[in-house]
N, C-alpha and C positions, 0 to 999 in steps of 0.2 A: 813871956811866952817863948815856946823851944821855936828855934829854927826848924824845918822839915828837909829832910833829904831823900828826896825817893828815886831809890835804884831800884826798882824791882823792873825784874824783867833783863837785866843786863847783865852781861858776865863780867867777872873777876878781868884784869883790874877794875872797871870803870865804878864800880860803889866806891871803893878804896880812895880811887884818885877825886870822886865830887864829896868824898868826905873830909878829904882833907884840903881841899878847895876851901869847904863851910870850917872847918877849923881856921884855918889863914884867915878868913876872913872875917869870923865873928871873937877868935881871940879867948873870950871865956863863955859863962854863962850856959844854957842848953842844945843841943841837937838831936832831934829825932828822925835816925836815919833808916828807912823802909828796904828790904831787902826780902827778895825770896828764893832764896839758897841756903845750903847749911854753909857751905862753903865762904859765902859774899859775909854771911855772918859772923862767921873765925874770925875773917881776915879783917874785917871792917872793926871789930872788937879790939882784935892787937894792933892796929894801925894808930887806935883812937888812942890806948894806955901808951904806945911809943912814943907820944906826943905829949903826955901828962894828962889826959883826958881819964877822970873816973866814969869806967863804963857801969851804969846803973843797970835799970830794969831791962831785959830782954826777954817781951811779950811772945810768943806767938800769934801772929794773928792773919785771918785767912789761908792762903796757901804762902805767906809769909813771916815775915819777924820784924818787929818796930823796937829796934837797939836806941836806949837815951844817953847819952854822953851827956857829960858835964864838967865844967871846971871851973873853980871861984875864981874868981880876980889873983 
């Protein structure tokens, strides 16, 4: 089961920085991180691939975006 990261509601940096809070700390495997910005969305996307993180599916949902990161072992 993915980790969840929910930044919605919060401006740039703070998605960026509790997302790679949940990188450090979870190391591989998935993250589902909530954001409702186009902007929180970029930047959370290239923070995650900076890191080796394959950004998968980016849903739209609500007045938001649920970005899934992932990385095997």
């Amino acid at each position: 089961m993915a980790q969840i990261v929910d930044a919605r509601g919060l401006s740039c940096p703070q998605p960026v920085l509790m997302t790679m809070q949940e990188i450090k700390k979870t190391g591989k495997g998935q993250i589902e991180v909530l954001v409702d910005t186009d902007t929180s969305k970029e930047n959370v996307s290239r923070a995650a691939a900076s890191q080796g993180w394959q950004v998968g599916n980016i849903s739209a949902e609500g007045e938001g975006y649920r970005i899934l990161i992932k990385k095997d072992a």
